[in-house]
N, C-alpha and C positions, 0 to 999 in steps of 0.2 A: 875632350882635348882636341884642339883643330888640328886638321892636317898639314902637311905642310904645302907652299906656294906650290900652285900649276906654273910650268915654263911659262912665260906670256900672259900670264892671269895674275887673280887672287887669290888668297888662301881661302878656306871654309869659310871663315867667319864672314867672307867679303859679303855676301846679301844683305845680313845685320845693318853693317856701314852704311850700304848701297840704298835699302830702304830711307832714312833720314835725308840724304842727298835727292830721292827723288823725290819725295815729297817737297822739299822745300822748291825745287826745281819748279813743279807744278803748281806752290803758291805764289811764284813770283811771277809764271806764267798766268796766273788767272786776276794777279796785283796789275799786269801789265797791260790786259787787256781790259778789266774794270776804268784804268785812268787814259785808254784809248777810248771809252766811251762818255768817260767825260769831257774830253777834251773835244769830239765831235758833236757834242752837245754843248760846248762854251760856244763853239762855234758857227752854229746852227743859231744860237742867240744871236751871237753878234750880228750875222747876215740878215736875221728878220729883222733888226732893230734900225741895220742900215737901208734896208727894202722899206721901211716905214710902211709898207701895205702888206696887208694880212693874206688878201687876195692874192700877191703874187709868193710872199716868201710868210707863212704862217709862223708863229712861236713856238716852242716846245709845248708850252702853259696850254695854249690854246688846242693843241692836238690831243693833248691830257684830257682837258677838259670836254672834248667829243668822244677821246673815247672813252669818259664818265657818263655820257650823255646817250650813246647808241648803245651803252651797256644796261640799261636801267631804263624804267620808263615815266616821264617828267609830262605833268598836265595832259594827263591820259593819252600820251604820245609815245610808244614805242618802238626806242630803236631809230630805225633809219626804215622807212616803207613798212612800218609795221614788224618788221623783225631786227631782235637785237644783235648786235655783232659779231656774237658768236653762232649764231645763226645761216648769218650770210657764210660766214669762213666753211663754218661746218658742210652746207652746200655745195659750197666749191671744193669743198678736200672729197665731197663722195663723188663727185663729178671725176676729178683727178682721178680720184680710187678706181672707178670702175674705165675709165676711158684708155687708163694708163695699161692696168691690167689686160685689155683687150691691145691693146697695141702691143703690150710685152708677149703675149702668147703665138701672138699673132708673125711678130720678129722672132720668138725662138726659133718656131718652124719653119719659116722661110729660111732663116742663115742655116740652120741645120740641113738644109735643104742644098741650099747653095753652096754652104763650104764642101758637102759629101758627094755631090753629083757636076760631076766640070764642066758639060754643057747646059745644065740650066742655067747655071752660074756664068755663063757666056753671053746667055740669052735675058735671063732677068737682072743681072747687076746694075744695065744702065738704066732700068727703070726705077728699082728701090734709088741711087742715085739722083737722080729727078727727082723723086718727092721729096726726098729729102733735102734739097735744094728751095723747094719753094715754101716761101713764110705763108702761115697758116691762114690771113687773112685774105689768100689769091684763090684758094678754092673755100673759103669757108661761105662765102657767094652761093656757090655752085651746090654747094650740100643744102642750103636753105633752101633753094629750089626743091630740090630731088625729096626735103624730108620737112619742110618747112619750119615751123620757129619753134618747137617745142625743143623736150631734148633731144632728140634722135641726133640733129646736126652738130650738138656741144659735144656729144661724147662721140661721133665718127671723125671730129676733128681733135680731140685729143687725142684718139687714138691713132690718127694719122701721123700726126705729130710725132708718139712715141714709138710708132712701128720703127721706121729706118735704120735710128742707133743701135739699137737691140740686134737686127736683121745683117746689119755690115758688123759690128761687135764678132755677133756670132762667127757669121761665116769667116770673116780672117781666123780666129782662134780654132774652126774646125779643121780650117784647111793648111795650117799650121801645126795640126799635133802630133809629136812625139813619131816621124817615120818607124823610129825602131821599136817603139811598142806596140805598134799597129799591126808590123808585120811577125812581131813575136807574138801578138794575140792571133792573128791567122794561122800561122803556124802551127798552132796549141789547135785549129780548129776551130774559132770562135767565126761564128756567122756575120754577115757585113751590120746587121742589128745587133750581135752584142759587141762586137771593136766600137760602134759608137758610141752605144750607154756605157759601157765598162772602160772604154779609155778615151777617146775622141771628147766626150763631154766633161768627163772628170779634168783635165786635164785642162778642158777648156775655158772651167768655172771662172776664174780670175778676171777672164776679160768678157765675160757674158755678163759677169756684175757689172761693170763699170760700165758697161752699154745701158744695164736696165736703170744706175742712176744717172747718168747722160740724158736716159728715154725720161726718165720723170722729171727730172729740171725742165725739159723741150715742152710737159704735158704741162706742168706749173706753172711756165713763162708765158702759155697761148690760155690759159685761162680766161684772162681780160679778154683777148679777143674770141674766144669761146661765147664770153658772157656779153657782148657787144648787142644784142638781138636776144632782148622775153629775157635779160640776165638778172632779174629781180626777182627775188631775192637771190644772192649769190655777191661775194666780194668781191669781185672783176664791176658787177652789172651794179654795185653802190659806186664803186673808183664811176665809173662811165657817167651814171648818173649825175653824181657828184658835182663832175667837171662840169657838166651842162648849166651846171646855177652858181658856177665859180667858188663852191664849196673847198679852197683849197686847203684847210684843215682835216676835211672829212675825205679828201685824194689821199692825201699825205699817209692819214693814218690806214687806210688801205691799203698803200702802199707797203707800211710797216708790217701790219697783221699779215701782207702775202709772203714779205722776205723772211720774218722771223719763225714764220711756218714751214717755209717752204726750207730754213736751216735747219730746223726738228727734225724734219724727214729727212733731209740728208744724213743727219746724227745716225738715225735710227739705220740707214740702211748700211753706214759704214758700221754700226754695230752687228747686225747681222751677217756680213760681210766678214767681219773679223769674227763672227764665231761658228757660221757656214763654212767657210773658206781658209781654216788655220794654216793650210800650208803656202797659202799664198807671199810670197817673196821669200824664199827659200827653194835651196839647191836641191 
């Protein structure tokens, strides 16, 4: 037997209800964006068909059909430069992988660093600042130099890339937490190392994530120009290629395989995020 109405609420039974309501909620939400994806695909037609040139505005048909074509391999030709296109993608996400990670560990302890100590933080802010200002292919030059065209310079320029979000992330949110629990944790005795791990960082988690998915979009987006220099195989270093023989079917669809990956990872990390992080938006 349910109970009776909360002031302001629903009775017991409301979840019952509520379940039914949200489901449908979210079939109308996924109806809505299914016929959002048609429609920029009606659209995409009509423009190639008004572009009459494949070269400048390609078909859908025709991107279809490359990426049937770099998927498999056709009169002993595989792929796109010998590798197929899961191949190249796979490349470039372990490039990410490792460049990213190094930028991200790299920006923890620096913001950690900065938000906890007010004159380093004086002294280094305007430089993190500065790099993070300049687009990736102003010093990615200069690393070619110093480590020439293998990997060394793809993955010091991703990770440059994702160091700064992560590093300014941090440091506001350390240098922002909780006055009164700080000093209630001294208080209690806790050492200047445990107020940071035990409250400084807990506290801080919320916006340490949202830096490290910030830091992996910045590492995602500099890819292509990662893979600009020896990016073959790798899906930046097929887009680059590509363009040079006005492949703009086999652009396009590079283009597609980096955004729609590069949405996965975002998924995945706002999932982790919601189950790392449950208290996050909440008083």
């Amino acid at each position: 037997m349910g109970g009776p109405p909360v002031a302001g609420g629903l009775p017991d039974g409301a979840p019952a209800t509520a379940t039914p309501f949200r489901r449908g909620r979210g079939t109308r939400r996924i109806g809505v964006r299914v016929l959002s994806l048609l429609a920029l695909l009606a659209l995409w037609q009509l423009a190639a068909a008004a572009a009459g040139n494949p070269s400048f505005v390609p078909a859908p048909r025709a991107v279809w059909d490359q990426l049937v074509l770099l998927s498999t391999t056709h009169d002993g030709v595989r792929g796109y430069s010998g590798h197929l296109l899961a191949e190249h993608l796979g490349i470039s996400l372990r490039r990410i992988l490792v460049g990213s990670a190094l930028g991200v560990a790299a920006g923890l302890v620096i913001g950690v660093v900065l938000g906890a100590v007010p004159w380093i933080r004086l002294v280094a802010e305007p430089v993190v600042t500065f790099v993070r200002a300049l687009p990736p292919l102003a010093y990615f030059s200069l690393l070619i130099i110093w480590f020439g065209i293998d990997e060394t310079p793809k993955l010091w320029l991703l990770a440059i890339a994702a160091l700064p979000p992560v590093a300014v992330a941090t440091a506001a949110a350390v240098h922002g937490a909780p006055t009164g629990l700080v000093e209630a944790a001294r208080a209690l005795g806790a050492s200047r190392w445990n107020v940071i791990r035990d409250v400084v960082l807990p506290s801080a988690l919320p916006e340490i994530f949202t830096g490290v998915r910030l830091a992996v979009g910045v590492a995602y987006s500099s890819v292509v120009a990662a893979e600009t220099v020896n990016g073959v195989p790798g899906i930046g270093g097929m887009v680059r290629d590509a363009q040079r023989y006005l492949q703009t079917d086999v652009v396009v669809l590079g283009l597609l395989a980096i955004g729609l990956s590069g949405l996965l990872i975002d998924g995945l990390l706002r999932a982790a995020e919601t189950r790392l992080i449950p208290w996050r938006g909440r008083t």
